[in-house]
gemmi code that builds the backbone of each chain (N, CA, C; Angstrom):
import gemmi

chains = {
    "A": [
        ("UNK", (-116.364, 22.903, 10.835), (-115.539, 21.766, 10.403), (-115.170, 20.935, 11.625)),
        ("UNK", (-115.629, 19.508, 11.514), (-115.141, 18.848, 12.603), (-114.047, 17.957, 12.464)),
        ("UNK", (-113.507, 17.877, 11.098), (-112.099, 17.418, 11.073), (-110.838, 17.692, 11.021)),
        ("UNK", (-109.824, 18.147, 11.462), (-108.869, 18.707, 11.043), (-107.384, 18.184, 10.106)),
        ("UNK", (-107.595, 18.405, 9.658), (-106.904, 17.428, 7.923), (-105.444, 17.645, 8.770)),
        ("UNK", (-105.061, 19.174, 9.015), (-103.610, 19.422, 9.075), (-102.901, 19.061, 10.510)),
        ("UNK", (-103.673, 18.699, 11.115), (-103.343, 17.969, 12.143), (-102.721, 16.329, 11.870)),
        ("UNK", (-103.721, 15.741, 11.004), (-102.604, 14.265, 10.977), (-101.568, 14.374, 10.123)),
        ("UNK", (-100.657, 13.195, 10.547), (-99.378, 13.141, 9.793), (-99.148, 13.840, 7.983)),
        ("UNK", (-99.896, 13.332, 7.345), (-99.666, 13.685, 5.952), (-100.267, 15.379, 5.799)),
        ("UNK", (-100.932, 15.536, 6.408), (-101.251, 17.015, 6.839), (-100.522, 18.217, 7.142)),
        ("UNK", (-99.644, 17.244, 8.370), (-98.395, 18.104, 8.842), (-97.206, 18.858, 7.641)),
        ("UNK", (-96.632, 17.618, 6.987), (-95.793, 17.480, 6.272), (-96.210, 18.118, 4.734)),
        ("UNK", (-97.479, 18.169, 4.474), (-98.103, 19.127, 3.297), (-97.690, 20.315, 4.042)),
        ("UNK", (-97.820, 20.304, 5.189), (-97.888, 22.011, 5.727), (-96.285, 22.585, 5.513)),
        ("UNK", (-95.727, 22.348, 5.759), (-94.258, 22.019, 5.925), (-93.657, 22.549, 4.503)),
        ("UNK", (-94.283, 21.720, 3.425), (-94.085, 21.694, 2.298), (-94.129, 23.212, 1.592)),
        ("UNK", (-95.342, 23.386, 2.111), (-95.789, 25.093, 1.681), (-95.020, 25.815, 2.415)),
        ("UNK", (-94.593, 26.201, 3.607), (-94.060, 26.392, 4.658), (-92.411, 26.972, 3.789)),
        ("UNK", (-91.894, 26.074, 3.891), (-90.781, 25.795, 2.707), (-90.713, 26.555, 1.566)),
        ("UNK", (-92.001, 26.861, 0.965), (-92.184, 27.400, -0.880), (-92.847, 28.753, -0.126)),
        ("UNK", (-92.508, 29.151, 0.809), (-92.860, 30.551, 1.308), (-94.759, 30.905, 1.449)),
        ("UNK", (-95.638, 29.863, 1.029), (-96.666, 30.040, 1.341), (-97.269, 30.372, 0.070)),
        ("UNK", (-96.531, 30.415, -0.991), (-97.028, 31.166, -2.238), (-97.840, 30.582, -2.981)),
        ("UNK", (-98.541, 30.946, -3.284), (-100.025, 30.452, -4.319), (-99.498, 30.277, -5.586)),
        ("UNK", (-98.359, 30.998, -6.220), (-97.983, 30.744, -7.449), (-96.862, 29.164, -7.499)),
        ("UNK", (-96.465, 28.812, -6.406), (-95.824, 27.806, -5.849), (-96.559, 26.380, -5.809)),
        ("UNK", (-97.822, 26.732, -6.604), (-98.121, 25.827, -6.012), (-97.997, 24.042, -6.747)),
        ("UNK", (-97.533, 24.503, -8.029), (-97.169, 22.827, -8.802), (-96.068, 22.825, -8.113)),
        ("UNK", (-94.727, 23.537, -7.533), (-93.882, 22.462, -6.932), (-94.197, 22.457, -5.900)),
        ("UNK", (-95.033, 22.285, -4.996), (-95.598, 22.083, -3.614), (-96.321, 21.078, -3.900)),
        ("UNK", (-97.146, 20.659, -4.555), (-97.504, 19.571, -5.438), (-96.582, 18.429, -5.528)),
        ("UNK", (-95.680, 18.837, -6.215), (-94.234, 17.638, -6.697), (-93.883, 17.070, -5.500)),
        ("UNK", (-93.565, 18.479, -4.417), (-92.665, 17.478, -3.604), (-93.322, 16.741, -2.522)),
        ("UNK", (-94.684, 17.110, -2.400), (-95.879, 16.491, -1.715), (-95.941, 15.043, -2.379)),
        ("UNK", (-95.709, 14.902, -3.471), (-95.753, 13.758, -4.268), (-94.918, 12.932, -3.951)),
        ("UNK", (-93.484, 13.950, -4.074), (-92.195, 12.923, -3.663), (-92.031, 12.657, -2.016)),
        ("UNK", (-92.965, 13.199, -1.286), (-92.280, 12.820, -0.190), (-93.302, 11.375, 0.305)),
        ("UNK", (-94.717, 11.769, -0.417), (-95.910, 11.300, 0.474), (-95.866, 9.573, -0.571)),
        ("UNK", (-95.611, 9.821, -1.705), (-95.889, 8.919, -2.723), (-96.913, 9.356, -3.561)),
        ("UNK", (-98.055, 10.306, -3.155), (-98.851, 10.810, -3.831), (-99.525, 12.049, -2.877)),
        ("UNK", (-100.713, 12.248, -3.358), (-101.161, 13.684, -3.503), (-102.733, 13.265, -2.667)),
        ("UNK", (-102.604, 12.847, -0.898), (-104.121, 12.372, -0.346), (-104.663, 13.593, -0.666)),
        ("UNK", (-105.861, 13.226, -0.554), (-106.965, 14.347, -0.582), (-107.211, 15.090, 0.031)),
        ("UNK", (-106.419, 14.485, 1.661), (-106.948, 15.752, 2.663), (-105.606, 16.689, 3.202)),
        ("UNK", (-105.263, 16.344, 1.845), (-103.510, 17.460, 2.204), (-104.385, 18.509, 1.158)),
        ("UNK", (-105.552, 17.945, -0.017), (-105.652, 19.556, -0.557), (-106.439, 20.940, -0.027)),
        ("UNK", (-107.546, 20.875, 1.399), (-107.928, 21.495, 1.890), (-106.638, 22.455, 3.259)),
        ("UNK", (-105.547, 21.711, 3.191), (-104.134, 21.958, 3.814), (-103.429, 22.458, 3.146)),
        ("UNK", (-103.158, 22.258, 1.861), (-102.352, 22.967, 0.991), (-103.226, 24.229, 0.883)),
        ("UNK", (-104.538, 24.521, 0.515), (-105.273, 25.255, 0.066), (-105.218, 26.699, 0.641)),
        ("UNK", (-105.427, 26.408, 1.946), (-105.633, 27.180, 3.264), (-104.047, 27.718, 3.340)),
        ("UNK", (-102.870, 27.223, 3.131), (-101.575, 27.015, 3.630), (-101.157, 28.638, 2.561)),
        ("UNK", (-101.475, 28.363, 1.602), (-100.856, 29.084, 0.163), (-102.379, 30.459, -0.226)),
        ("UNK", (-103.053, 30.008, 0.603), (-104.709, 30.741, 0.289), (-105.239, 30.780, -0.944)),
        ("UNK", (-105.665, 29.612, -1.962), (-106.205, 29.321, -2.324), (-107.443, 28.901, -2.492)),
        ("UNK", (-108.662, 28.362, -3.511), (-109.765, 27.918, -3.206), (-109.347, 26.089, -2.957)),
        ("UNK", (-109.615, 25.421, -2.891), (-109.979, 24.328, -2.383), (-110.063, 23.776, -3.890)),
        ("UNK", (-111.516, 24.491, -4.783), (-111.674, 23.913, -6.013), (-110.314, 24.342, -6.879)),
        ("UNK", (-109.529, 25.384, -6.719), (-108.247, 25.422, -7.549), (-107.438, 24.759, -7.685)),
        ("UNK", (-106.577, 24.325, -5.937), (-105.924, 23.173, -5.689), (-105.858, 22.020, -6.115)),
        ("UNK", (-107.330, 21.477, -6.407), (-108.192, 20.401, -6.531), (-108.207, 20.563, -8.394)),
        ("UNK", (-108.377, 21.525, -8.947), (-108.264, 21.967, -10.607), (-107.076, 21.316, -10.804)),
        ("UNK", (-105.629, 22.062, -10.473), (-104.951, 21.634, -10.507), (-103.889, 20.691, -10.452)),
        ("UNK", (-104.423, 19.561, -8.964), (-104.026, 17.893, -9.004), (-104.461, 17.139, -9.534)),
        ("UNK", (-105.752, 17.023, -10.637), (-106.373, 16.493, -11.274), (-106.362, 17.127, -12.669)),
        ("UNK", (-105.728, 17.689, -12.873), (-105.311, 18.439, -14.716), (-104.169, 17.665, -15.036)),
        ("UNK", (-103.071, 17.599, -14.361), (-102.073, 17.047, -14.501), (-102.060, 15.921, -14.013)),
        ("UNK", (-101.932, 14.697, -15.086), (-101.768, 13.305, -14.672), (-100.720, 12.496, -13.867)),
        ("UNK", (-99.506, 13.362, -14.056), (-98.266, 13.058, -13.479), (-98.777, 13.070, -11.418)),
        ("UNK", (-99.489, 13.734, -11.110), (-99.832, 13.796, -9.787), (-100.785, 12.652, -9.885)),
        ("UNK", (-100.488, 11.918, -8.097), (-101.535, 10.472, -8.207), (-102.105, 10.726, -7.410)),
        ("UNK", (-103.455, 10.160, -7.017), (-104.031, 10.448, -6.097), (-104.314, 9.328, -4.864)),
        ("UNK", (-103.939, 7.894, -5.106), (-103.606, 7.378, -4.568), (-102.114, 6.687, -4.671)),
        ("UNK", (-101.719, 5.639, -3.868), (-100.134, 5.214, -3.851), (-100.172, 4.493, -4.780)),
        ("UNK", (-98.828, 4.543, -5.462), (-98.227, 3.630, -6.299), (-97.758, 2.688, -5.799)),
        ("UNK", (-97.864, 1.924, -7.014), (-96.740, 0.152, -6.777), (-95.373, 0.495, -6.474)),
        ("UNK", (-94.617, -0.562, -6.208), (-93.122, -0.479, -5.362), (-92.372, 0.379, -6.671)),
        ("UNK", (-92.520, 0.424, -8.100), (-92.047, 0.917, -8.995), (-93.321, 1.006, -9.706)),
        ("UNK", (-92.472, 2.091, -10.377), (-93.169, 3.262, -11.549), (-92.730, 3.008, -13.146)),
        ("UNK", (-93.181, 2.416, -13.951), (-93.131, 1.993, -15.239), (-93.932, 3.187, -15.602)),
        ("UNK", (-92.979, 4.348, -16.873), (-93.855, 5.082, -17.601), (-93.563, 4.907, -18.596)),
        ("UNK", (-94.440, 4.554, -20.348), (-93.908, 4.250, -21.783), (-94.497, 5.614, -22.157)),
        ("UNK", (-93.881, 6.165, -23.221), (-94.436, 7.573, -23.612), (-95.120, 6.941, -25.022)),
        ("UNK", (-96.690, 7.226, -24.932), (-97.397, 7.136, -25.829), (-97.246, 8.444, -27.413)),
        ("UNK", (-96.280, 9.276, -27.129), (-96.583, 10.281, -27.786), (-95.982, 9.838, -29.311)),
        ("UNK", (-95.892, 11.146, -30.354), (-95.773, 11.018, -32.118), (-94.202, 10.006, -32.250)),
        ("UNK", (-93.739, 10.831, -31.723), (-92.209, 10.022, -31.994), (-92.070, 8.667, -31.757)),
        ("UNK", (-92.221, 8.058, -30.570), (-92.359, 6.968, -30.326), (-93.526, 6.411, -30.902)),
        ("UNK", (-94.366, 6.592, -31.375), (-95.619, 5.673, -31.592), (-95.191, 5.370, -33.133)),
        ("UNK", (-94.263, 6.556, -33.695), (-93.592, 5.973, -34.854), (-92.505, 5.050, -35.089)),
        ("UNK", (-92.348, 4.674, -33.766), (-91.062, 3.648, -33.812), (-91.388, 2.440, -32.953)),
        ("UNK", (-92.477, 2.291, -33.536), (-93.380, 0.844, -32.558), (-93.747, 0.602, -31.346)),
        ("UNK", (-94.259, 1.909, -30.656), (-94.168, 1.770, -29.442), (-95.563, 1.770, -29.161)),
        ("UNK", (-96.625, 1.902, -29.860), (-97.790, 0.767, -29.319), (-97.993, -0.551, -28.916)),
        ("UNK", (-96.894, -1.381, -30.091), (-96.420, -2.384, -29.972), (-95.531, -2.928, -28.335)),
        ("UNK", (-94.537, -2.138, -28.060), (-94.301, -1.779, -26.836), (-95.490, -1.520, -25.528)),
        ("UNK", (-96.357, -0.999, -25.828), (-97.427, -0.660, -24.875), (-98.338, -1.806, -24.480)),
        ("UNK", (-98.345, -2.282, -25.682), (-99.277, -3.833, -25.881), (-98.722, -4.899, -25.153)),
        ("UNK", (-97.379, -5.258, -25.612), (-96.561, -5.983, -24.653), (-96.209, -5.639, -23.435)),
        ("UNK", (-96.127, -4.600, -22.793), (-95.688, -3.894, -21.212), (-97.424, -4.283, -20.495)),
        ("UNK", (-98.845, -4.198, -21.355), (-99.540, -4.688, -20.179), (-100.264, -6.053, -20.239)),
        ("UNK", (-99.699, -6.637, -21.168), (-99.789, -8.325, -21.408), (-98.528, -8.386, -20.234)),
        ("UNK", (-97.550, -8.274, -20.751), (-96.609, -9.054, -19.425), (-96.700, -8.146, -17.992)),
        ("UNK", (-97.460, -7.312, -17.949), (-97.696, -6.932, -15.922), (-99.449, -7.534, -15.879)),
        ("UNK", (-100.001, -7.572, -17.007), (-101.033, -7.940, -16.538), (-102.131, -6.801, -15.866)),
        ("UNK", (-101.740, -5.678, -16.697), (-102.256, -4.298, -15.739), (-102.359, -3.310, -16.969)),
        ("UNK", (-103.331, -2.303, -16.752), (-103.465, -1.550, -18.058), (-102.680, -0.558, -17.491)),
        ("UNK", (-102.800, 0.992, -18.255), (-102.164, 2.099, -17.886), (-103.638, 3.043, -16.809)),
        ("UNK", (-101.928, 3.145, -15.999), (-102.902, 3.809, -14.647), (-103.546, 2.231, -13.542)),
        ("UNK", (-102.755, 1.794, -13.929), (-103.351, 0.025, -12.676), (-101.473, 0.229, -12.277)),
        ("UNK", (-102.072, -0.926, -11.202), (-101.150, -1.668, -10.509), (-101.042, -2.762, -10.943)),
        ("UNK", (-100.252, -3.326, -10.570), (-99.855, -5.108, -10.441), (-100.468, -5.707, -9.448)),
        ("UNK", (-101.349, -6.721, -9.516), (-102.075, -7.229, -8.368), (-100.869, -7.955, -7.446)),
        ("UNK", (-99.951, -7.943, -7.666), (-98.636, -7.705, -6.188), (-98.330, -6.779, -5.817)),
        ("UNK", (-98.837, -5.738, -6.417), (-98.232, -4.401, -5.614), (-96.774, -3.734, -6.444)),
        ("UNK", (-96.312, -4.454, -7.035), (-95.030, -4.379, -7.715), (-94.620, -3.052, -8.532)),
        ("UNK", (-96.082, -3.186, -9.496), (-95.099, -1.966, -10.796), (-96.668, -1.582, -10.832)),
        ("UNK", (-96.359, -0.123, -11.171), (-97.725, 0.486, -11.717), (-97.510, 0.967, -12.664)),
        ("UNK", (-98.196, 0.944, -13.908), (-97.663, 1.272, -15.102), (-98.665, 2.707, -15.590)),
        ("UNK", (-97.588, 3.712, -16.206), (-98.579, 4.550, -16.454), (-98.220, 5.149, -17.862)),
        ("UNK", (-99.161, 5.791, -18.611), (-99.009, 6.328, -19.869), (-98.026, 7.905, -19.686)),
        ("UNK", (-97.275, 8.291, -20.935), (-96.564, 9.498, -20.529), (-96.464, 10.159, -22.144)),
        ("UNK", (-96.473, 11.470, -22.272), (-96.908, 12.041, -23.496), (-95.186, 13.025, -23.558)),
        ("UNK", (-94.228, 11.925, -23.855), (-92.957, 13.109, -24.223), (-92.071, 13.141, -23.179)),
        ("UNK", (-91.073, 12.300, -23.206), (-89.660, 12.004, -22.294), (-88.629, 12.981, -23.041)),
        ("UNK", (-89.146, 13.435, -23.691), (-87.855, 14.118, -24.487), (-86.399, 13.678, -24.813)),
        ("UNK", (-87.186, 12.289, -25.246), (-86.058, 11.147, -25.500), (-86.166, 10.917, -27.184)),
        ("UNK", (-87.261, 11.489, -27.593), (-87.224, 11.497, -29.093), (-86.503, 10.612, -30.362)),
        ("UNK", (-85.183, 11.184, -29.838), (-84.232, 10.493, -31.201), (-83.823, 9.037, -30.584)),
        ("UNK", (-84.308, 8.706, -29.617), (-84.026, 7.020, -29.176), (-85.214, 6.387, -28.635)),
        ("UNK", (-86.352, 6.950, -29.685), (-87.420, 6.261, -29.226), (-87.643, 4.736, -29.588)),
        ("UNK", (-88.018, 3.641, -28.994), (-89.394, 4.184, -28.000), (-88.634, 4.581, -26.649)),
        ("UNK", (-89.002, 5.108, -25.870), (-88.995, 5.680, -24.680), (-89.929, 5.566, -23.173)),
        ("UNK", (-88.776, 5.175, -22.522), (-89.566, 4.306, -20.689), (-88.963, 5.256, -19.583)),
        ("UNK", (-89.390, 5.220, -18.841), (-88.990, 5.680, -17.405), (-89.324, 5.005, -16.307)),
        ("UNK", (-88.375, 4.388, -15.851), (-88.784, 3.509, -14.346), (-87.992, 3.834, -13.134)),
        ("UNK", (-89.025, 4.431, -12.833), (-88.577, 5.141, -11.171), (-87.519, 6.185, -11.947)),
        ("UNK", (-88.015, 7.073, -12.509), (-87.218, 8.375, -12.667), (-86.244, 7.741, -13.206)),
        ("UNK", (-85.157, 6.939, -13.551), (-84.871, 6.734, -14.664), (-85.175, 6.176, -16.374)),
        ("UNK", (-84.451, 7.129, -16.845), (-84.831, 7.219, -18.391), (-84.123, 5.931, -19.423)),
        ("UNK", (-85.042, 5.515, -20.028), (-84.375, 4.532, -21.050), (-84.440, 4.502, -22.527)),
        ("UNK", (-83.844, 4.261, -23.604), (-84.250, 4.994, -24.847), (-84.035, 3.738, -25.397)),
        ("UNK", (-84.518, 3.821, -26.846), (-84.705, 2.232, -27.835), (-84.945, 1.136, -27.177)),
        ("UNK", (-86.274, 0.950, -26.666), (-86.652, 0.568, -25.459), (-87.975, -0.631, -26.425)),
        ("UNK", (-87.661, -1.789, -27.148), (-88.215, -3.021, -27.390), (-88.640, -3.795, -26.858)),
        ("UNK", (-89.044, -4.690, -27.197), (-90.218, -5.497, -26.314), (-89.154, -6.332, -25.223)),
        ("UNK", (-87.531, -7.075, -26.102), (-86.598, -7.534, -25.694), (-86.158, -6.990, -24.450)),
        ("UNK", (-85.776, -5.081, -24.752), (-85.363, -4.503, -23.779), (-86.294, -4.145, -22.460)),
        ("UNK", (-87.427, -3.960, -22.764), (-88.063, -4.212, -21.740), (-88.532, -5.480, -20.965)),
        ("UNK", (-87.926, -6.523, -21.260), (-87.875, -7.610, -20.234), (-87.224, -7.500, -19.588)),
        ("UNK", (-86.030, -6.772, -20.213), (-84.518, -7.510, -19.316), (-84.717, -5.810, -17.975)),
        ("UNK", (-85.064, -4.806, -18.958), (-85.361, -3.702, -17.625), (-86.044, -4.183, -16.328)),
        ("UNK", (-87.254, -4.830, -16.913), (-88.077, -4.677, -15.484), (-87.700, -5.932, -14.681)),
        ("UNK", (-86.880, -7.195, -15.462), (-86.350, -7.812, -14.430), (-85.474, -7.484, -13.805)),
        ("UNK", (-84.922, -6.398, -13.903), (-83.451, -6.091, -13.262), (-84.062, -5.115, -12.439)),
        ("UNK", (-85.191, -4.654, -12.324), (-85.976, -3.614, -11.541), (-86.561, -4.319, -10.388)),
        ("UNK", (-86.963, -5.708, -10.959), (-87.671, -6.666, -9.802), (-86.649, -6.837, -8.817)),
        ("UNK", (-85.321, -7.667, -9.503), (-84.378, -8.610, -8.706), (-83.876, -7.017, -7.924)),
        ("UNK", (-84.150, -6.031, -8.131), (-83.178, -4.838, -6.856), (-83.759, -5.407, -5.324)),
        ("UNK", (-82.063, -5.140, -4.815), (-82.799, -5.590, -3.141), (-83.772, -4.295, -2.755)),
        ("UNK", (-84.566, -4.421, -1.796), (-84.889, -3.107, -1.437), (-83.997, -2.522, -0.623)),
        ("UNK", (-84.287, -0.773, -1.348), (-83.520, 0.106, -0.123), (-83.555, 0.404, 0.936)),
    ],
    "B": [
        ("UNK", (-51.377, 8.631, -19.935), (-52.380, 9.110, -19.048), (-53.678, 9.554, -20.604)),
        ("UNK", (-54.446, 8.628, -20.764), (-55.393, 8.769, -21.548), (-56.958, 9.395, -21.381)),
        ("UNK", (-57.638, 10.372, -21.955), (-58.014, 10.978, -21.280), (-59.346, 10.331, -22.182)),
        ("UNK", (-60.609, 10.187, -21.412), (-61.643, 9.357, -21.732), (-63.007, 10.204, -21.849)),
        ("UNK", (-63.976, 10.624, -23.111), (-64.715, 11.335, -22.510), (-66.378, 10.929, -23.101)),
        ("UNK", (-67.594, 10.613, -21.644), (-68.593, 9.621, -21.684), (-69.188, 10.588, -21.280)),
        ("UNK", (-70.305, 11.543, -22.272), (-71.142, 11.776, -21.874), (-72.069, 11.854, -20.948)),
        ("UNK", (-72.529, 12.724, -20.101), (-73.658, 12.364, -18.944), (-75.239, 13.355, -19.125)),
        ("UNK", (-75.375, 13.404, -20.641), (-76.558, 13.539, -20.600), (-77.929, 13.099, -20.669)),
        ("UNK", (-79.448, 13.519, -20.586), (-80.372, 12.368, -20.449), (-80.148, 11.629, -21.407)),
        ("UNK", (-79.827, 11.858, -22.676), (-79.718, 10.600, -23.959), (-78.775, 9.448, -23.870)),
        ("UNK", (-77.735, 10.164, -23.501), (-76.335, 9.193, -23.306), (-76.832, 8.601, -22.047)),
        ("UNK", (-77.284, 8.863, -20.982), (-77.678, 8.304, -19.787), (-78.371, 7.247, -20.579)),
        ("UNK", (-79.499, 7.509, -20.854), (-80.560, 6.424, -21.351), (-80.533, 5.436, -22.259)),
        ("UNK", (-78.797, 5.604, -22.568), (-78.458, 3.818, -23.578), (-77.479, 3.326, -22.539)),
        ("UNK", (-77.116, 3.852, -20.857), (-76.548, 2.823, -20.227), (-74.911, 4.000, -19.965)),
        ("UNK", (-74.993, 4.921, -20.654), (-73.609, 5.657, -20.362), (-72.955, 5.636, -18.681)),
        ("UNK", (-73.921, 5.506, -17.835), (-73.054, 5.231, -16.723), (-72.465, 3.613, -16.627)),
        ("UNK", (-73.174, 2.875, -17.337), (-72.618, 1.324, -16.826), (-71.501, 1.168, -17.989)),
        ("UNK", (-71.572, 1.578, -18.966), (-69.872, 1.971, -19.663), (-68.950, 2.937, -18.475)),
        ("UNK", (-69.300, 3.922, -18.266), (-68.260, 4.522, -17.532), (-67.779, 3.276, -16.451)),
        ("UNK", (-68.773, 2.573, -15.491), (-68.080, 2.227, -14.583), (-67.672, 0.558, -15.211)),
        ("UNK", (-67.717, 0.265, -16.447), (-67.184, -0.815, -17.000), (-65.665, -0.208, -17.184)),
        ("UNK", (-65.874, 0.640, -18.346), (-64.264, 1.150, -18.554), (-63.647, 1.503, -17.392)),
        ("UNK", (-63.634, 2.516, -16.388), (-62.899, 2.055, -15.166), (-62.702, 0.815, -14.327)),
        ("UNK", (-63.448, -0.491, -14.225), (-63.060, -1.546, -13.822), (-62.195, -2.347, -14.873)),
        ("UNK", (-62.616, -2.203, -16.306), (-61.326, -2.537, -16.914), (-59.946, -1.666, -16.962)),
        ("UNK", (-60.022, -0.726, -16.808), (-58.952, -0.074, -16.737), (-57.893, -0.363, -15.398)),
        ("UNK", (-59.180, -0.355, -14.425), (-57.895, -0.839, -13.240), (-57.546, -2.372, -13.318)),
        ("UNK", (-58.466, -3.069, -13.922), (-57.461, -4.357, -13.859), (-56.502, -4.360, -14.193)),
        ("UNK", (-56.549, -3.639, -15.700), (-55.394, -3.614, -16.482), (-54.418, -2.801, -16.438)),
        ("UNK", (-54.843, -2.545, -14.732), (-53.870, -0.971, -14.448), (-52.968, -0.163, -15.677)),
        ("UNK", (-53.930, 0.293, -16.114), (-54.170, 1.319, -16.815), (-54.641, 2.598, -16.653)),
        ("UNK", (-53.716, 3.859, -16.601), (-53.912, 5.226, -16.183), (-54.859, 5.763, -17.162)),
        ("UNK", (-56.348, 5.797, -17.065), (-56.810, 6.599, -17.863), (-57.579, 7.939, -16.941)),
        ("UNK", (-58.545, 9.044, -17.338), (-58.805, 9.582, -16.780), (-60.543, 10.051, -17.632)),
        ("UNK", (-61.314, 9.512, -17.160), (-62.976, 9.937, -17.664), (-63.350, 11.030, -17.359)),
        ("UNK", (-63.928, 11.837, -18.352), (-64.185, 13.145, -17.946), (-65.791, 12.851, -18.740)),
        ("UNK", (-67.347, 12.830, -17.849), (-68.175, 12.750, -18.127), (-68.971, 13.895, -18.642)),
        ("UNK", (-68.638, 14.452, -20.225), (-68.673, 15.741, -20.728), (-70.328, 15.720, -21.301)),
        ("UNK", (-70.577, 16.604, -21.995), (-72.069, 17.396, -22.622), (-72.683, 16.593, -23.738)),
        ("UNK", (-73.371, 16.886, -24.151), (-74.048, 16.363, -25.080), (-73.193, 16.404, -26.649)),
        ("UNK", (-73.333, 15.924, -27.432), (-72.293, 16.780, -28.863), (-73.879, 16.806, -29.816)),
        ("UNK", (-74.841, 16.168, -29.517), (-75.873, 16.220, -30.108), (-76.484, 15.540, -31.060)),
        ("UNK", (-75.250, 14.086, -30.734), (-75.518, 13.206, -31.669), (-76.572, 12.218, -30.970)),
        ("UNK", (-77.605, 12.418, -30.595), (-78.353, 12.054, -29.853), (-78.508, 10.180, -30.157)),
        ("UNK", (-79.507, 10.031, -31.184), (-79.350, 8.835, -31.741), (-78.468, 7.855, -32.518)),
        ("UNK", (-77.154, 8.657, -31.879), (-76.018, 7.334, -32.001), (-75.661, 7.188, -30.526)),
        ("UNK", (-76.020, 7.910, -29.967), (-75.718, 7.903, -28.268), (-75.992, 5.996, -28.092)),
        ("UNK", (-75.147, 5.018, -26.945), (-73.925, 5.884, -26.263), (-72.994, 5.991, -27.131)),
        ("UNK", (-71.765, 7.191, -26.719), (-70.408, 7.700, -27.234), (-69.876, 7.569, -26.472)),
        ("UNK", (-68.373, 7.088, -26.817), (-67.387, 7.324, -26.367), (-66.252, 7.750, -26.746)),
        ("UNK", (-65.478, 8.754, -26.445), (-64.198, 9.565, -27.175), (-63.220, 9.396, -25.935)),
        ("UNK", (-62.384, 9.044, -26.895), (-60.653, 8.271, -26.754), (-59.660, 9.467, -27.169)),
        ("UNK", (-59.334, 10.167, -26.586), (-58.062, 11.472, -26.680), (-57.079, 10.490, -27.161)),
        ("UNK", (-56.598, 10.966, -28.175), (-55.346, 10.424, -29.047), (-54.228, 11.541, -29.516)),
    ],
}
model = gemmi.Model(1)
for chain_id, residues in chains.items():
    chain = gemmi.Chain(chain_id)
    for i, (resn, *xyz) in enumerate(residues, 1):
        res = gemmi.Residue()
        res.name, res.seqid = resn, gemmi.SeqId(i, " ")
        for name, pos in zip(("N", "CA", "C"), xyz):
            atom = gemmi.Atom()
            atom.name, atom.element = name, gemmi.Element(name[0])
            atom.pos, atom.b_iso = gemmi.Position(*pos), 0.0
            res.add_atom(atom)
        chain.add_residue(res)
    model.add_chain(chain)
structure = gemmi.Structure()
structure.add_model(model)
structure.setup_entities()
């Protein structure tokens, strides 16, 4: 091997991560998460680092960041728009909702905003149920969530100063 | 001394229950008014969420 993944920055900090979760192979979706939360997502060459870190195969690691959609594999937009496509909500018009969220970003599910802004992604069950339809932007949760209410959300998501 | 109680769970969160809480305390201090919010559990009335209960 002539590259060494765990040597650069995002490398380090995967290492760290495991480091932290005791090295454990069964550890390894929240080593995942917080690789997610720290990095923005899940590079590719943190999974031959994670792999090695926890002693895993490479193809397991790799099974596993790509089974679960919630892990990205590249960076997200400045915000995270998620509409939950699932039974409950899709019974309370929230295709309708879905239709309108990528007419007005202009972006399907799983895109960006060609500003960089919002990336919108599909989500199967907020466990928001009895106030569906149901959104999540940037980890917060929103319930009875209309085409109305989702204007006024994501403008009030835009106009935030940054932190 | 009225005792105020606003939910803080994901449901009640997700119709705005914190921007009532910190509404009713800015009206309350204008109107310097002693109340006291206690941001309690779910009661499970999910889809009437938000609630608010007024100790009487």
């Amino acid at each position: 091997m002539l590259t060494k993944p765990e040597a650069s920055p995002d490398g380090e900090r995967a290492r760290d991560v495991c480091d932290r979760h005791g090295n454990r192979p069964d550890e390894l979706i929240e080593i995942l998460h917080e690789v997610q939360e720290d990095l923005g997502y899940v590079p590719e060459a943190v999974i031959p680092v994670i792999a090695k870190a926890i002693n895993l195969s490479r193809a397991e690691v790799h099974g596993v960041v790509t089974f679960y959609h919630d892990f990205r594999r590249e960076p997200a937009g400045r915000h995270v728009v998620k509409i939950c496509r699932a039974e409950s909500c899709q019974s309370m018009q929230g295709e309708a909702l879905c239709n309108h969220a990528k007419a007005s970003l202009k972006a399907g599910f799983g895109e960006t905003t060609a500003d960089g802004q919002v990336t919108l992604e599909a989500v199967y069950c907020l466990g928001n149920c009895a106030l569906s339809p149901a959104m999540m932007v940037d980890g917060q949760l929103h319930g009875r969530v209309d085409t109305d209410r989702f204007d006024e959300i994501l403008a009030e998501t835009l106009s935030e100063a940054v932190q | 001394m009225t005792r105020i109680f606003i939910p803080d769970d994901a449901a009640a969160l997700s119709m705005g229950a914190d921007k009532i809480a910190a509404a009713v305390t800015a009206e309350a201090d204008k109107r310097n008014l002693k109340i006291e919010i206690t941001r309690n559990g779910s009661r499970g009335l999910l889809w009437l969420e938000p609630l608010i209960e007024i100790e009487t």
